[in-house]
Every structure is written in C-alpha cells, then in structure tokens.
C-alpha positions, 0 to 999 in steps of 0.5 A: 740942468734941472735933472742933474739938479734933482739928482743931486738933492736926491743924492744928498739926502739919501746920502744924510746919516740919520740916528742910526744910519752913518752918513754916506750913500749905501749899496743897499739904499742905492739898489733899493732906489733902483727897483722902485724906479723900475717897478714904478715904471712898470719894468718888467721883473725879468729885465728889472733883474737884468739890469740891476744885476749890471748897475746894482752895488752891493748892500755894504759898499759906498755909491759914490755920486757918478755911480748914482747919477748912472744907475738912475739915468739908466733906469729913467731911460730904460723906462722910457725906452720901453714905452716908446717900443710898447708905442712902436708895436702898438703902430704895428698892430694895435693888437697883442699880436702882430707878424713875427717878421715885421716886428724882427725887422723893427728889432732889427733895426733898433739894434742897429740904431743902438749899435750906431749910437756912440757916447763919445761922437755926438754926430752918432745920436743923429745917425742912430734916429735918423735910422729909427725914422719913420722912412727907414723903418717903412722900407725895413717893415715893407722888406719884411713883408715882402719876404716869403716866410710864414706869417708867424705872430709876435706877442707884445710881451715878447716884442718888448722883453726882446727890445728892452734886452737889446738895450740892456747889451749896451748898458755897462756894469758898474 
C-alpha cells in the first residue's frame, strides 16, 4: 500500500548516516518523530506522554523497522481516533458540556468496541463497528438517559483525555 510505502522511505531516510551521524535509525530520532506526530496532530501533552512512554526507545538504541511502522501507525490512529471521539461528543451536544451519563454510556460503549477488536480474528473489526453504529449507540445514549441519576456535565477535555485513555490500555509496550 502506498502507506507502507512511505513508511519505508521514511524509514530509509532517517535511517541514512550523514557526516557525523552513523547509519541506522536511533531511539532518539525515532521518539522525536513520534512527538512531532502527536503535536502536530493536536495530542493532548498528557496522552502525548502516555503513549510514548509505551512505544518510545530509548535515545542510544537501534529501532528496527516493525518497531518504526508500529510506533508511527499508533500515532496515526491515535490522532485519528481522537478526532472522530471530539466528532462524537460534538453530536452529543455541540456544546463544551454535555450530560455526564450520556457521554459514560459512549465511553462505555467505546470500550467495549475496543475490547471486542481482536488483531488476529478479522471478523472481530466488524463486531467492534457494528457496536459503534449509530443503532447501538442511540439505544446506550436513550438507557443513559433514561436513568435516574443526576444530570451532572461532562467536559469535552475530559470526554477525550478519557477516550483516548481507553485507547491507549490496548496499545502494547515496545
């Protein structure tokens, strides 16, 4: 794909020695990338910090290219995952605020999306959306409100540092 094509390039080039750098892609370099993707990609300094505390190397070691094209893909996603959970609080509300029970009932349910997802049985990503589609979610957010609890607010801050934490349980170390 062209993704894993660009990745590639990539790697080969922060890989080239120069004058006084000795060839080979360092943990330094490598960590670097990382925290440019998540910035860029408007991360969060906290979650930023989370993850690359399970996928950064250290400064001196050797990345070798699965460990590259898995630390970057989880960057990528991330960002993206917490764009479509700022897009999914954004439907709730619209506002900065929405109720505290509707938005646990989304989380709840994004957690259980993210639990259901399995690398290794490609059937498990159609179970995980299917569990994210607009019906399951509508019935999860008419529960919620259903309930008898008080109407306390959710911040959007909070909403997404706690989504985002969600993802960031099923990401594993380097």
């Amino acid at each position: 794909t062209a993704f894993s094509n660009n990745l590639a390039v990539a790697y080969d080039c922060l890989s080239a020695g120069g004058r006084k750098k000795k060839p080979g892609l360092n943990g330094k370099t490598y960590s670097e990338l990382l925290s440019q993707i998540g910035q860029e990609g408007g991360l969060p300094a906290e979650i930023l910090s989370a993850l690359l505390k399970k996928i950064q190397c250290r400064d001196h070691e050797a990345v070798p290219f699965d460990v590259f094209r898995y630390g970057v893909l989880t960057c990528f996603v991330l960002v993206e995952f917490m764009s479509k959970a700022d897009t999914l609080f954004h439907i709730l509300d619209g506002d900065k605020q929405s109720e505290q029970r509707v938005c646990r009932a989304v989380l709840d349910t994004l957690e259980e999306a993210l639990t259901t997802s399995d690398v290794s049985v490609p059937t498990s990503y159609l179970e995980a959306g299917s569990k994210l589609g607009p019906d399951c979610l509508a019935i999860a957010m008419d529960r919620a409100l259903q309930s008898t609890q008080p109407a306390a607010p959710m911040g959007q801050t909070q909403f997404l540092k706690e989504a985002c934490l969600l993802f960031l349980d099923k990401v594993k170390p380097v």
